[in-house]
C-alpha positions in Angstrom: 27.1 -175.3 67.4 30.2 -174.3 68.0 32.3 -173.6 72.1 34.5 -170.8 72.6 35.3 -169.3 75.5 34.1 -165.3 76.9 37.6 -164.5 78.4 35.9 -161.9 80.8 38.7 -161.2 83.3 41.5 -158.6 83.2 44.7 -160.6 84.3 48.2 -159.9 81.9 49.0 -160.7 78.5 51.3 -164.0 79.7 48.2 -165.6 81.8 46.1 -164.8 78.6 47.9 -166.4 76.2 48.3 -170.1 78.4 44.4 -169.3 78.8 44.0 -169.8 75.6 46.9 -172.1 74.8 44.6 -174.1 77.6 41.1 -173.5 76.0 43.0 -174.9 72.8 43.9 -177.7 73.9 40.6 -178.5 75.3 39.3 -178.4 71.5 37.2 -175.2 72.3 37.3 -173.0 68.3 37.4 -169.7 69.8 38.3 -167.0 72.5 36.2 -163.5 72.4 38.0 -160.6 74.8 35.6 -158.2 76.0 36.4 -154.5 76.4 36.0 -152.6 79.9 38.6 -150.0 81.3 41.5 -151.5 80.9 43.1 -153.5 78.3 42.2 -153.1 74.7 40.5 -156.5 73.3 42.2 -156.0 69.8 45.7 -155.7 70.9 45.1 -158.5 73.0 43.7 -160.5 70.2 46.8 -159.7 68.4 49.5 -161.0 71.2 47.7 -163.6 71.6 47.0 -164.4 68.1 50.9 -164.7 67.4 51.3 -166.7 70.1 48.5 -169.2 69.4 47.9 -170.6 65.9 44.8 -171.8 64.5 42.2 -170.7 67.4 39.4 -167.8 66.6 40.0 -164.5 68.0 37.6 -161.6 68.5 36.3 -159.0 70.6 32.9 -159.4 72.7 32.8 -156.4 72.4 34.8 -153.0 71.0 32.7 -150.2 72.3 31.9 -148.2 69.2 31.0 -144.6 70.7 34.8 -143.8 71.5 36.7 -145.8 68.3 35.8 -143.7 65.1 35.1 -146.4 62.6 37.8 -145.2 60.6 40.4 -146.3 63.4 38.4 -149.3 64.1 38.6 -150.2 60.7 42.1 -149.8 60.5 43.0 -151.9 63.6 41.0 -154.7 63.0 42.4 -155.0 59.7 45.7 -155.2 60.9 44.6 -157.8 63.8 43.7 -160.0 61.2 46.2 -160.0 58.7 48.5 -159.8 61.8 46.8 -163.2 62.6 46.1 -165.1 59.8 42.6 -163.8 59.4 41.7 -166.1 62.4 39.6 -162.5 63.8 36.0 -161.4 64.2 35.2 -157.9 65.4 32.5 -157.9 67.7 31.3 -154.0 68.5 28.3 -153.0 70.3 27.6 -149.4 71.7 27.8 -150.4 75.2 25.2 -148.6 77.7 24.2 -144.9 78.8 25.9 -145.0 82.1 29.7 -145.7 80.5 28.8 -143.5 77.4 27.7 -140.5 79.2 28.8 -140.7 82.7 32.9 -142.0 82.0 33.0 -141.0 78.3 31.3 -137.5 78.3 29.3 -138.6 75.0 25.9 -138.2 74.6 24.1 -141.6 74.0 21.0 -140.0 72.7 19.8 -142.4 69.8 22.5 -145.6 70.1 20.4 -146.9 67.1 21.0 -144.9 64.8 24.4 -144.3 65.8 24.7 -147.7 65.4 23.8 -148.3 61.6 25.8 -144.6 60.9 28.4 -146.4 62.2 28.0 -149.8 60.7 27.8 -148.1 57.4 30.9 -146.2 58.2 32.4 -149.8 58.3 31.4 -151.4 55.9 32.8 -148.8 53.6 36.0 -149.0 55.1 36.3 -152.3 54.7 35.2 -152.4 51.1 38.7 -150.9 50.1 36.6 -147.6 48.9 37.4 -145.5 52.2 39.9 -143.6 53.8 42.1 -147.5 55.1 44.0 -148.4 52.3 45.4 -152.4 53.0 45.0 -154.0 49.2 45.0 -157.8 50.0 44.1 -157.6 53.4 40.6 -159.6 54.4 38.5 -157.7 56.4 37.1 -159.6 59.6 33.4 -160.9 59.8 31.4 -158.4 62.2 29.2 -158.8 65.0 27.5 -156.6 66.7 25.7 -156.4 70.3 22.2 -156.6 69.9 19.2 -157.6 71.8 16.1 -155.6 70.7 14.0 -155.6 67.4 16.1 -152.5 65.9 19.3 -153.8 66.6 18.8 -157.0 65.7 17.2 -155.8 62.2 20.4 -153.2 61.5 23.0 -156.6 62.9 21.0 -158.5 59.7 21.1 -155.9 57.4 24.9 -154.5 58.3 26.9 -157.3 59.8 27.2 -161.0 59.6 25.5 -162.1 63.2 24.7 -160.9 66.5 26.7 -162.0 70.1 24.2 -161.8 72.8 24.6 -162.0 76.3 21.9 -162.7 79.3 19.7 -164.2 76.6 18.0 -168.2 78.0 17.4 -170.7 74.9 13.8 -169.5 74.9 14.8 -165.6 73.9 17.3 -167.0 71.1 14.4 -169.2 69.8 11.5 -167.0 69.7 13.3 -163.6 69.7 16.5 -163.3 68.3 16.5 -165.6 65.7 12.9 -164.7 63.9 14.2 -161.2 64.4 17.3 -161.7 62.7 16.6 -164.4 60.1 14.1 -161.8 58.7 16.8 -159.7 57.1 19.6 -162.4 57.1 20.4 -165.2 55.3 22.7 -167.7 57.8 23.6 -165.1 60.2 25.8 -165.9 63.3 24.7 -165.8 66.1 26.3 -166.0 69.3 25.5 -166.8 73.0 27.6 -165.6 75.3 26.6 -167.9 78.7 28.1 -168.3 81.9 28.6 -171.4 82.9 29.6 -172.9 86.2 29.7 -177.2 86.9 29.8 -177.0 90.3 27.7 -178.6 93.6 27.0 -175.2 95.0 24.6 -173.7 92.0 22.8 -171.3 94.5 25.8 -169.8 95.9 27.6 -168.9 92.4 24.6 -167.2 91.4 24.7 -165.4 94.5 27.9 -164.5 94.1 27.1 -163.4 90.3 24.4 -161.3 91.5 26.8 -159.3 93.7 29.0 -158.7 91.5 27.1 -158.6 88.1 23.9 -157.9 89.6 23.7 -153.8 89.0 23.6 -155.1 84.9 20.0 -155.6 85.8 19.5 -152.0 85.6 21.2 -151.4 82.3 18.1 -150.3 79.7 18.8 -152.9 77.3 19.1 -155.6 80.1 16.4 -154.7 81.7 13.7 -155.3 79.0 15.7 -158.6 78.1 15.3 -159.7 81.7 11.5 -158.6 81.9 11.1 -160.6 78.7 12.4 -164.0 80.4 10.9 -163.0 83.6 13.7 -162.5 85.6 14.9 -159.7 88.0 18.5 -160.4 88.3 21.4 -161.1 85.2 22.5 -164.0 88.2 19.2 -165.8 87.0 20.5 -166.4 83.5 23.6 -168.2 85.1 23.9 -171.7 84.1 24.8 -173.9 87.3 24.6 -177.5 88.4 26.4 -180.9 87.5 27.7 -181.9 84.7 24.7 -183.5 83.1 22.1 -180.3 83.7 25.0 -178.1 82.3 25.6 -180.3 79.1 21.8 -180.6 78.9 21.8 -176.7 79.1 24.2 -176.1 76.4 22.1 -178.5 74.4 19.4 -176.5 74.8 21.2 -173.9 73.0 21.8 -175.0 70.3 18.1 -176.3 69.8 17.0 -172.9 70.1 19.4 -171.9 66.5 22.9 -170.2 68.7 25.5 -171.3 65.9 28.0 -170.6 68.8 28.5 -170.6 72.6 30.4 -167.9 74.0 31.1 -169.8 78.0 31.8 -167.5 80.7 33.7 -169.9 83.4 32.1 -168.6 86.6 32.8 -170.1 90.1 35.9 -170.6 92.2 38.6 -172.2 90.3 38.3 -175.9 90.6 34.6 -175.1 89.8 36.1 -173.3 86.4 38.5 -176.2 85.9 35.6 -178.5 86.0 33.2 -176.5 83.7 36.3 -175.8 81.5 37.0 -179.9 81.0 33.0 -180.3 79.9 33.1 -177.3 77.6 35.8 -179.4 75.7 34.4 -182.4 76.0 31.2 -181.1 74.4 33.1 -179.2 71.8 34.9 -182.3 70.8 31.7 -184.5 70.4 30.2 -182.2 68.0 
């Protein structure tokens, strides 16, 4: 299994790139930038990409509703050449309350908008669209996806799935039967937060009051339900180093081919989960 790191946070372009210089040189293979309001995942990927060799790039993930595929297409293609097709376009349709309530958009049937826009993709990508690049590798995709229909239309349209909120129990019994129905060696991707730290209790407190209105998000919701659990916070991964390596083992038991970790904690608590993310990466 593979350890990247979920670069979650919003601070500027020059503390990203020694983030990732840093995650780097910790032997982790990837960084995956999500997208909220405020900067855009694929530019950042770019910067950063010219600024770091060698390290996997991607997005965790492009909100599809307000990209037309069409431009999507044509920016992730010119990420990756940009960076030595060292980038993976993760896009998901994110969730009702950011469609509708900051986008205006109606979110009335995000699966099939979902494979519409998959399609949409693919075709672009195929060098039989509207985006001309001849020569230029398109990116693997991977897209959001949880339940039963997206998981079958992530099999059937794009080369994995990144998850997020999902225990080693729900990527056993769920996502990968679901998945490997209509796949053949499909990615798929945890995205975890982890946190070594003597004080598990209170980071998951503090994840829950900042995280915790996830919970009510449709998609989370039934997830949670699913694994029993009220609160995203209950998903954290928190505790010394042995019970978080032993957690990350888990993981990849249960068939993730790759560990998105979300540092989580103060910052000597991030340090300290940081050095054993590298330190498991490196043994592999």
């Amino acid at each position: 299994m593979r350890i990247g790191l979920y670069a979650g946070d919003q601070s500027d372009i020059e503390t990203r790139i020694e983030q990732v210089r840093a995650v780097a040189e910790h032997g982790l293979a990837s960084v995956f930038f999500n997208q909220v309001f405020a900067w855009d995942p694929l530019v950042v990927a770019a910067l950063v990409g010219a600024a770091v060799p060698e390290i996997e790039l991607g997005t965790a993930v492009a909100q599809t509703y307000p990209r037309h595929p069409i431009s999507l297409a044509a920016q992730a293609l010119t990420v990756s050449a940009a960076i030595g097709n060292r980038f993976t376009l993760g896009v998901g349709p994110s969730h009702k309350p950011f469609v509708e309530g900051v986008y205006g958009m109606s979110f009335d049937r995000p699966a099939q908008h979902t494979r519409e826009y998959l399609t949409a993709l693919r075709t672009e990508f195929s060098g039989v669209g509207h985006v001309q690049l001849p020569g230029v590798q398109p990116p693997p995709v991977l897209l959001s996806a949880l339940g039963p229909v997206m998981l079958r239309i992530a099999g059937e349209l794009a080369d994995g799935t990144v998850t997020v909120w999902a225990t080693p129990a729900t990527i056993a019994d769920h996502i990968r039967p679901h998945i490997d129905a209509v796949a053949k060696d499909p990615r798929v991707v945890a995205s975890v937060m982890l946190s070594v730290t003597n004080r598990p209790d209170d980071v998951r407190r503090e994840i829950a009051e900042t995280f915790g209105f996830a919970s009510d998000f449709a998609s989370y919701r039934t997830l949670l339900d699913r694994q029993g659990q009220r609160n995203v916070a209950e998903t954290v991964v928190a505790g010394d180093e042995e019970a978080v390596a032993a957690a990350v083992r888990a993981y990849a038991d249960a068939g993730a081919t790759d560990l998105l970790v979300s540092l989580v904690g103060d910052a000597a608590e991030k340090a300290r989960t940081l050095r054993l993310a590298g330190e498991l990466a490196r043994s592999q």
